[in-house]
C-alpha positions as CSV (number, residue, x, y, z in Angstrom):
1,X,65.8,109.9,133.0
2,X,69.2,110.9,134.3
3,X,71.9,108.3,134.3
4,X,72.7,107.0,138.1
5,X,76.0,108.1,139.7
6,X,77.4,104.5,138.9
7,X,76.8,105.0,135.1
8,X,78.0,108.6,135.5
9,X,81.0,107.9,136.9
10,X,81.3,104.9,133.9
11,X,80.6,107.2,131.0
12,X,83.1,109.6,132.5
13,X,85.8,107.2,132.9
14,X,85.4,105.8,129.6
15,X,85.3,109.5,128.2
16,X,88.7,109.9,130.0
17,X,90.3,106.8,129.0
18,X,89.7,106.8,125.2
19,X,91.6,110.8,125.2
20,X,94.3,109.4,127.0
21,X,94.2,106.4,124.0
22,X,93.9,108.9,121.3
23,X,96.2,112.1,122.8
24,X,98.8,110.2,124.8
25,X,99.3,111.4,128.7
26,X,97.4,114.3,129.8
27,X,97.5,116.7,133.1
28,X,94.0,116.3,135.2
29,X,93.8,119.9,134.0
30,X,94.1,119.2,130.6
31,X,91.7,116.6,130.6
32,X,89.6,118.6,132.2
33,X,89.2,121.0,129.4
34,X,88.9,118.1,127.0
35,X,86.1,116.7,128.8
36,X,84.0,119.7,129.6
37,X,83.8,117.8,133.3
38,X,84.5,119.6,136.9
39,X,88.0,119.8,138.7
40,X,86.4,117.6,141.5
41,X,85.0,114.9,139.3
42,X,88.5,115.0,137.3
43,X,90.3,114.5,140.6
44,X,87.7,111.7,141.3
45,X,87.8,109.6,138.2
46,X,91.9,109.9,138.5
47,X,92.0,108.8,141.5
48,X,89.6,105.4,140.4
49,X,91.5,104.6,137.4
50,X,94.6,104.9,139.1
51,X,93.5,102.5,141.6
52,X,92.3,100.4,139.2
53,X,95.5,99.8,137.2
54,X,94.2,101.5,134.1
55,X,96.4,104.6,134.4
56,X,99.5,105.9,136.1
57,X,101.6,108.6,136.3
58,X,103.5,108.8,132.9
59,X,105.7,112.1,133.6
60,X,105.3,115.8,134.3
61,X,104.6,118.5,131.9
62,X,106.7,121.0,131.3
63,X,103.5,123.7,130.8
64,X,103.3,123.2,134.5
65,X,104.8,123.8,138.0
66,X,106.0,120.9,139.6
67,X,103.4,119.5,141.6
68,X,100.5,117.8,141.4
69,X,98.8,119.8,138.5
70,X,102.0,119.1,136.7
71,X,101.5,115.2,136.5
72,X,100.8,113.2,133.2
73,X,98.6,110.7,133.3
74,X,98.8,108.0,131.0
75,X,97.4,104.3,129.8
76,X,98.6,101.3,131.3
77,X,100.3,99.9,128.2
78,X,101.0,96.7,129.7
79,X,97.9,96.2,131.0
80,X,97.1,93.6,128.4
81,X,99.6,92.1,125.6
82,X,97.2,91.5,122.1
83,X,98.3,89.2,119.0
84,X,97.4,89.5,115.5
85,X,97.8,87.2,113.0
86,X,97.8,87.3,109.0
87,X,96.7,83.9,108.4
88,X,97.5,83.0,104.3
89,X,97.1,80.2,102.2
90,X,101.2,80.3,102.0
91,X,102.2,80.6,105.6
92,X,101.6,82.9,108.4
93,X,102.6,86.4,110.5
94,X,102.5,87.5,113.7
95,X,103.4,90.5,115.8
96,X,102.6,91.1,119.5
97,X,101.6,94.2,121.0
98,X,100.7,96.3,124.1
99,X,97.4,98.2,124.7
100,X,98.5,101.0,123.1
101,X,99.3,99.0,120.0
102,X,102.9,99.6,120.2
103,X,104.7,96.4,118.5
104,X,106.7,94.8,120.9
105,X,107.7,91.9,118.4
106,X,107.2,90.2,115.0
107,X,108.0,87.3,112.9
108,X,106.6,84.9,109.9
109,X,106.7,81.8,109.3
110,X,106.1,79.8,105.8
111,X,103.8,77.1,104.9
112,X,103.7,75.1,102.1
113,X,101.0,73.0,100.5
114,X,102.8,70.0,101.3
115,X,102.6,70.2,105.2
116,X,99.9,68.6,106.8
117,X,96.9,70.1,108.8
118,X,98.7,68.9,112.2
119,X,102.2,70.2,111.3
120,X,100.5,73.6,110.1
121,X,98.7,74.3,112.7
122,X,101.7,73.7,115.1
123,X,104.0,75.7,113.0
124,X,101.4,78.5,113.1
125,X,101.0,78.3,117.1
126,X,104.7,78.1,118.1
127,X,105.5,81.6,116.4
128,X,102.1,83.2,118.1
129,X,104.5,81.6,121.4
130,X,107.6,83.0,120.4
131,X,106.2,86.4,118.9
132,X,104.8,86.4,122.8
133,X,107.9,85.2,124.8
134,X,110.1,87.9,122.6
135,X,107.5,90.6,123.2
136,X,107.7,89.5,127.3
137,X,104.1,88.6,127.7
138,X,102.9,86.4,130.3
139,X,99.6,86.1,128.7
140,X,97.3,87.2,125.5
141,X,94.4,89.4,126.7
142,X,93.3,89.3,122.9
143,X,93.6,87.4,119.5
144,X,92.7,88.8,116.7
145,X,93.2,87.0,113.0
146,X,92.4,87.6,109.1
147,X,92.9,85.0,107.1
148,X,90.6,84.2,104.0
149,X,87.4,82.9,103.5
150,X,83.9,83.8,104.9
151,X,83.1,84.4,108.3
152,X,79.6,83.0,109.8
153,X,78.1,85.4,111.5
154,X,76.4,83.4,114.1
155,X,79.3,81.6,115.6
156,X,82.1,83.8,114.5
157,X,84.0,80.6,113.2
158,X,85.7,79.9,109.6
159,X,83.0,78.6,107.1
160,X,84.3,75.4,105.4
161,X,85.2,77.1,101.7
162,X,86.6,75.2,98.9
163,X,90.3,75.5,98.2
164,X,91.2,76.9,101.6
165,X,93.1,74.8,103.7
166,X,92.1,72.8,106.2
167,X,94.6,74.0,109.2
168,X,92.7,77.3,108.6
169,X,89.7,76.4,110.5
170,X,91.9,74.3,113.2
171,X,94.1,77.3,114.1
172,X,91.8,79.0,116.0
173,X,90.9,76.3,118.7
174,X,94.3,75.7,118.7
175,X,95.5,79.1,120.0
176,X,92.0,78.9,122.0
177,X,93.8,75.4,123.8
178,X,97.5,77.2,123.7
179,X,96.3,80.4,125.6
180,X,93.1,79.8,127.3
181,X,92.6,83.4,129.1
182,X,92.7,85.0,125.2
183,X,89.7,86.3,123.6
184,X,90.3,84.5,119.6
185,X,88.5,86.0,117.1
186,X,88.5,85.7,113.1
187,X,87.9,88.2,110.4
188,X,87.9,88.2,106.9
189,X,91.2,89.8,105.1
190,X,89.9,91.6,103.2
191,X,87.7,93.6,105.9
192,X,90.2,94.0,107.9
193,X,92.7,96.2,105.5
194,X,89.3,98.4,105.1
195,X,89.3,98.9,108.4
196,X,93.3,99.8,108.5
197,X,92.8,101.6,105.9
198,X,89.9,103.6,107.0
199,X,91.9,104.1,110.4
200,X,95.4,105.0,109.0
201,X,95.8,104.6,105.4
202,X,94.2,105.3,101.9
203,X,90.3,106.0,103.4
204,X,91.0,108.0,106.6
205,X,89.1,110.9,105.2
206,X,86.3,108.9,104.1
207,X,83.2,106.8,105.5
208,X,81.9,105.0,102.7
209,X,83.9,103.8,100.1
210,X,84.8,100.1,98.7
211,X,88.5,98.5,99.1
212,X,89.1,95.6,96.1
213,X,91.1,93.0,97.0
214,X,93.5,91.5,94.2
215,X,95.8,89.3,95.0
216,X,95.2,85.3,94.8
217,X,91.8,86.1,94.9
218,X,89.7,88.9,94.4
219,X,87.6,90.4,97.1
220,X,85.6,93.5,98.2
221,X,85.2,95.1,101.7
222,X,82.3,97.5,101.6
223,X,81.8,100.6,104.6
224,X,78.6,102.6,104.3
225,X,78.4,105.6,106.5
226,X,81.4,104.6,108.5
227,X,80.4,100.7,109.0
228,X,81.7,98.2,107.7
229,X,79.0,96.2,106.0
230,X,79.5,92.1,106.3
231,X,75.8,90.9,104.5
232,X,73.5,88.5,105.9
233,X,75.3,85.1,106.2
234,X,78.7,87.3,105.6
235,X,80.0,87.3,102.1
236,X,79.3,90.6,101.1
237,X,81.9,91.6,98.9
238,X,82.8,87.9,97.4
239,X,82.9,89.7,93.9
240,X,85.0,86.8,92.5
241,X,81.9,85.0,91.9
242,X,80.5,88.5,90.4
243,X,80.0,87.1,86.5
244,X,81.7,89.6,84.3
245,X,82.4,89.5,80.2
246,X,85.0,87.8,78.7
247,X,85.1,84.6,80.7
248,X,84.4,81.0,78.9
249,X,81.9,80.0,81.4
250,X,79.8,81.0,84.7
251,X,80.9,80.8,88.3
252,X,78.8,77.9,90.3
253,X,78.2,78.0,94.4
254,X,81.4,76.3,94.9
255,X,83.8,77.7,92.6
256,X,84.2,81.4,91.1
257,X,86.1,80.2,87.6
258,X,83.6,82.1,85.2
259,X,83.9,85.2,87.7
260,X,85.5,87.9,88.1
261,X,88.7,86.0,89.7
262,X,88.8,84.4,86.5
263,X,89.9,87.6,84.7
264,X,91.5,89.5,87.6
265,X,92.8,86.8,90.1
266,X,96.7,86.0,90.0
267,X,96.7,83.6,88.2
268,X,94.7,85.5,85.3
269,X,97.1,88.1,85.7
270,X,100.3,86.2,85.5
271,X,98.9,84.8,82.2
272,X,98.2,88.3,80.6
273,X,101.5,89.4,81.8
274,X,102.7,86.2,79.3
275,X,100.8,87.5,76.6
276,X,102.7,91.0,76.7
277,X,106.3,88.9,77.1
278,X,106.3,90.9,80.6
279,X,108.5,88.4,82.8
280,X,109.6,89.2,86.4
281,X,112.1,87.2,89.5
282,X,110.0,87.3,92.9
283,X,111.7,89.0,95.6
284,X,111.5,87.0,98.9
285,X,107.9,86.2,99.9
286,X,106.0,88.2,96.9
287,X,103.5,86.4,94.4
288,X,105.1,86.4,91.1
289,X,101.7,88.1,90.0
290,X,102.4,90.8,92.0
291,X,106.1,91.0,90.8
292,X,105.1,91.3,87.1
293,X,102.5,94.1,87.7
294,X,105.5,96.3,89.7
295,X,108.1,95.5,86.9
296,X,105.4,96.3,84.5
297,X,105.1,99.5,86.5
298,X,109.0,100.0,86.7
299,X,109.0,99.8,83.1
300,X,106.3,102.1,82.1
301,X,107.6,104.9,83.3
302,X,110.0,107.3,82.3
303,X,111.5,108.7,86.2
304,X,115.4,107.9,85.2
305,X,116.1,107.1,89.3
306,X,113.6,104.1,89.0
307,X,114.0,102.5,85.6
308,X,117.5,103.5,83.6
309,X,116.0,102.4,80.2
310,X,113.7,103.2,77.3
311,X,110.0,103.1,78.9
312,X,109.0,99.6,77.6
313,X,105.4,99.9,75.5
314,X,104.6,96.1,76.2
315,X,104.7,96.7,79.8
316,X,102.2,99.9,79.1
317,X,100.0,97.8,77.1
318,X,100.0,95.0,79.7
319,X,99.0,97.8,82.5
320,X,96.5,98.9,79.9
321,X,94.7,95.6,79.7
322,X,94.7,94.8,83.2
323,X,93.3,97.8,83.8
324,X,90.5,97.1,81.6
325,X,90.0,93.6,83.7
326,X,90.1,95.0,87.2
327,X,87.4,97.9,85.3
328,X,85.1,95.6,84.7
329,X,84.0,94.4,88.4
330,X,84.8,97.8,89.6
331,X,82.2,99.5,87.2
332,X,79.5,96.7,88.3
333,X,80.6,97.1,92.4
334,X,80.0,101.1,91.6
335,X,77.0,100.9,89.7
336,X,75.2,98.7,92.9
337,X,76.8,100.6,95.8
338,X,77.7,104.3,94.6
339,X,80.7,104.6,96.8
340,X,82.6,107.4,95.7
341,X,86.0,106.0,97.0
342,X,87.8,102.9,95.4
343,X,90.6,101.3,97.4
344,X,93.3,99.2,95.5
345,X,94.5,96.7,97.4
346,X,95.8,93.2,97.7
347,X,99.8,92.0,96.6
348,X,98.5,93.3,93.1
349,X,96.5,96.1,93.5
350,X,100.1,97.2,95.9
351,X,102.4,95.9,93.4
352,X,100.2,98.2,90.7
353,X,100.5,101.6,93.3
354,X,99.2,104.8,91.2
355,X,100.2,103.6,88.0
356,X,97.2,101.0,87.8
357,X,94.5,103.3,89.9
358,X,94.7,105.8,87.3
359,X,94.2,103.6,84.3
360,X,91.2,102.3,86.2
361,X,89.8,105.9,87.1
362,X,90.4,107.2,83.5
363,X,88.2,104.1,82.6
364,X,85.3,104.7,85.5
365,X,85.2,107.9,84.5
366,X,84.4,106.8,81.0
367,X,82.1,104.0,82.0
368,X,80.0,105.2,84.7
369,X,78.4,108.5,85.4
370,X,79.2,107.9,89.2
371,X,82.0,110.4,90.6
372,X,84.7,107.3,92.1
373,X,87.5,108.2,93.2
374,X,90.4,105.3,92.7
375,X,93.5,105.4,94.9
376,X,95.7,102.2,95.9
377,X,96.5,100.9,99.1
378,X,99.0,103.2,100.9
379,X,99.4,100.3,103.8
380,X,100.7,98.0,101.6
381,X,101.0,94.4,102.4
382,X,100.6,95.2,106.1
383,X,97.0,96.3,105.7
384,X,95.8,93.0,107.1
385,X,98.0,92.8,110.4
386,X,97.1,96.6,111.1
387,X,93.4,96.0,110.9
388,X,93.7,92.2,112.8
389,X,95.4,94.6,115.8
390,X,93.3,97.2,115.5
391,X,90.3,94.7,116.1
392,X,92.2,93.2,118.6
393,X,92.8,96.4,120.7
394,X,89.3,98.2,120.5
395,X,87.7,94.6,121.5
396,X,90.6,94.5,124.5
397,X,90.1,98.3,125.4
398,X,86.0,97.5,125.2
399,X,86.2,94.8,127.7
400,X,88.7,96.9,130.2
401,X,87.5,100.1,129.4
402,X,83.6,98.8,130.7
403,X,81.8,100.0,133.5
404,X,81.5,97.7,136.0
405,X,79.3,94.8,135.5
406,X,79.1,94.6,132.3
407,X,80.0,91.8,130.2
């Protein structure tokens, strides 16, 4: 059945919209040759989204007379301001941006274990309403946060997990109270840096791989044929609790010591690094776990403009053995899922950068017969923020972008 005029004109307004997201302004002439459509129906779908406030005219190209084939059409960008949020266990950050996803403004804030859930959650809402105030926005179209934890998949909400805290779960009907027009949503962390990283980072030239989280926990974010794969009541991916060799015990429901974090979590890791006599100062915000492993790195190597020194074997043997850890629940994730593609990330898997991926490939390769690819991170600690904005946008852009009446 052929779609009706209204859902015509929808589908070619949409089609219009998401080159101008992708390519930046565009003449009606270049769009359309990117959209295969008429010069009349161009001129027509213009003219509606022009009205409608979703485009204007950016600018003229120079490929063009002046005129009215030479205008550039462009996105709104202030259309709608969006927030996203990197919510951790130690504090929290923010940036602000337009529809395009240009950041208009920043900031962090810490928070220690000794404030309570009220002061937290205040702490953590006044710098969502300063990020906004600097950034000049009158409102938030969209929220988007990643913060720890599993994600039910029926109400979208925070599940209640052991050793998170408490002002985790509070935040978000707290920012839904502080800026009631704002779509809030939640994802997990770790799924959001796979979808950074599939966007703009390590994985933009793959759909299916695996990103593994190491940091203060260990996590896994699986996408299969482009999707990223959450399970049935969320936790896919909570490889923490995945029982590996060389623990003194089993994981239970409620706590992953005997898992995989046990051997691979920070705190594992800055115990190794002890064993080795590896010892690092934090700089600013970073884990000291994360500090040992890029000393360790620093160390190991023999590049004269990094490290002036003799390359320091303990510091190789202390690479060596982690490598061996973080091995061990990557050989199990590859042997279930066959991905192909294994991203480091995480403060550690950052802080380890090519020097630990490819101990842990030589060491795949050994173990499994599975072609895997490792690489680390190339987003770095920003993974999380990227992917809560990216969320944010395509959710904001989705609800603009609709035809009309739709929800």
């Amino acid at each position: 059945m052929p779609a009706s005029p209204s859902t015509a004109r929808a589908i070619n307004d949409r089609l219009a919209l998401r080159l101008l997201q992708q390519e930046g302004p565009l003449t009606a002439g270049q769009l359309k040759t990117l959209t295969g459509l008429s010069r009349p129906t161009v001129a027509d779908l213009v003219e509606r989204l022009t009205a409608s406030g979703l485009i204007e005219v950016a600018g003229e190209s120079g490929e063009q007379r002046r005129g009215p084939n030479a205008k550039l059409y462009g996105i709104v960008a202030d259309r709608a301001h969006l927030a996203a949020l990197d919510v951790r266990t130690e504090g929290v950050a923010v940036l602000v941006s337009d529809l395009l996803g240009r950041v208009l403004a920043e900031a962090s804030v810490p928070i220690g274990d000794e404030a309570g859930t009220g002061p937290a959650v205040e702490q953590a809402v006044g710098l969502v309403e300063r990020a906004a105030k600097e950034a000049g926005a009158d409102r938030l179209h969209t929220v988007g946060i990643g913060a720890p934890g599993l994600i039910d998949p029926a109400s979208g909400e925070l599940r209640d997990s052991t050793g998170l805290p408490e002002w985790h779960r509070r935040l978000m009907a707290a920012l839904r109270e502080k800026f009631p027009e704002a779509r809030v949503g939640v994802e997990n962390e770790t799924n959001l840096a796979a979808l950074a990283e599939q966007r703009a980072g390590a994985a933009r030239d793959r759909d299916t791989f695996v990103l593994l989280w190491l940091g203060r926990g260990i996590g896994a974010a699986v996408v299969l044929d482009g999707t990223l794969r959450r399970g049935v009541s969320g936790g896919a991916g909570e490889v923490g609790f995945m029982p590996v060799p060389g623990t003194s015990g089993l994981p239970s429901a409620t706590d992953c010591d005997g898992g995989f974090h046990s051997v691979a979590g920070a705190a594992a890791v800055t115990a190794l690094a002890a064993r080795h006599g590896v010892t690092a100062t934090p700089e600013g915000p970073e884990p000291h776990a994360a500090a040992l492993v890029r000393e360790a790195v620093r160390r190991s190597v023999t590049d004269r403009e990094r490290y002036a020194g003799a390359p320091d074997p303990a510091a190789g043997r202390f690479l060596d053995a982690l490598a061996d850890r973080v091995t061990l629940g990557a050989a199990a994730v590859v042997s279930v899922l066959d991905p192909g593609c294994l991203v480091l990330a995480g403060e550690i898997g950052q802080a380890g950068a090519e020097a630990l991926a490819a101990r842990v490939q030589d060491r795949l390769t050994r173990m499994s017969p599975l072609a895997t690819e490792v690489r680390p991170s190339t987003l770095g600690g920003g993974a999380v923020l990227r992917g809560a904005l990216l969320t944010a946008r395509d959710r904001a852009q989705d609800e603009l972008f609709a035809p009309p009446g739709r929800p």
